[in-house]
N, C-alpha and C positions, 0 to 999 in steps of 0.2 A: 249487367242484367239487360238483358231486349227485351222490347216494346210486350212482345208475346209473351217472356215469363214474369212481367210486370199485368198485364190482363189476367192470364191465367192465375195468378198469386189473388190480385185483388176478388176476381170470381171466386176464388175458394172460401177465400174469408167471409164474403158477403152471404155465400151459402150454408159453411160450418158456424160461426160466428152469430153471425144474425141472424140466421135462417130464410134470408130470402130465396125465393121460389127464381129454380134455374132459369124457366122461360121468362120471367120480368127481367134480369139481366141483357138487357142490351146497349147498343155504345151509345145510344143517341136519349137512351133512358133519364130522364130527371127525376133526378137520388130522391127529392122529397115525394114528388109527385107519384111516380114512376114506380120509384122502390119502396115508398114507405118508409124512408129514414128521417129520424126526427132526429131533438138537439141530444137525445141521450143517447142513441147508435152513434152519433157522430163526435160523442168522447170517447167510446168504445174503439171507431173506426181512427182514432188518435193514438191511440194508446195501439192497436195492431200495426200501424201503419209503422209508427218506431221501432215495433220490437222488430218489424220484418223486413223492413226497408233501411234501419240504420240512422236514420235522420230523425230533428226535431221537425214538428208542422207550425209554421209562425199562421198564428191565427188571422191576419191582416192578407195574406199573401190566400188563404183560402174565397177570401171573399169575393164572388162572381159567378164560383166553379158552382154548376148545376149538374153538367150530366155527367156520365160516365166517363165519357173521352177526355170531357176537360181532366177532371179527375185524377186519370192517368197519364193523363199529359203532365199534370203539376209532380206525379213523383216520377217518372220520365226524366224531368228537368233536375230532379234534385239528386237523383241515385246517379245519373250524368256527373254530376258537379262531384262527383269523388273520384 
């Protein structure tokens, strides 16, 4: 999977899913801040992220990531590793 259908994929979810509004999606966006996601989207955004990516998210290895880009860099690295 490339970088682009790793964004694309995560933007869709964030739009169908959560309903977040297409123009707050951007890479530099901070998820809390930014997008509005709190600790309950982000069991949500757990549970999509497996069904669609294939991976578990070890909860320790999330902590840091705020915005966007990290984000998609942490499944970047993981959908890599297969």
């Amino acid at each position: 999977m490339t970088r682009v259908e790793i964004e694309n994929a995560v933007k869709e979810f964030l739009i169908e899913e959560l309903e977040i509004e297409e123009n707050k999606i951007i890479p530099e966006g901070n998820l809390k801040e930014d997008l509005g996601i709190d600790s309950l989207d982000f069991v949500d955004i757990v549970v999509i992220v497996e069904r669609k990516f294939g991976f578990k998210i070890n909860p320790e290895e999330m902590v840091g990531i705020t915005t966007l880009t990290q984000f998609c860099d942490y499944i970047e690295s993981k959908v890599g590793d297969k």
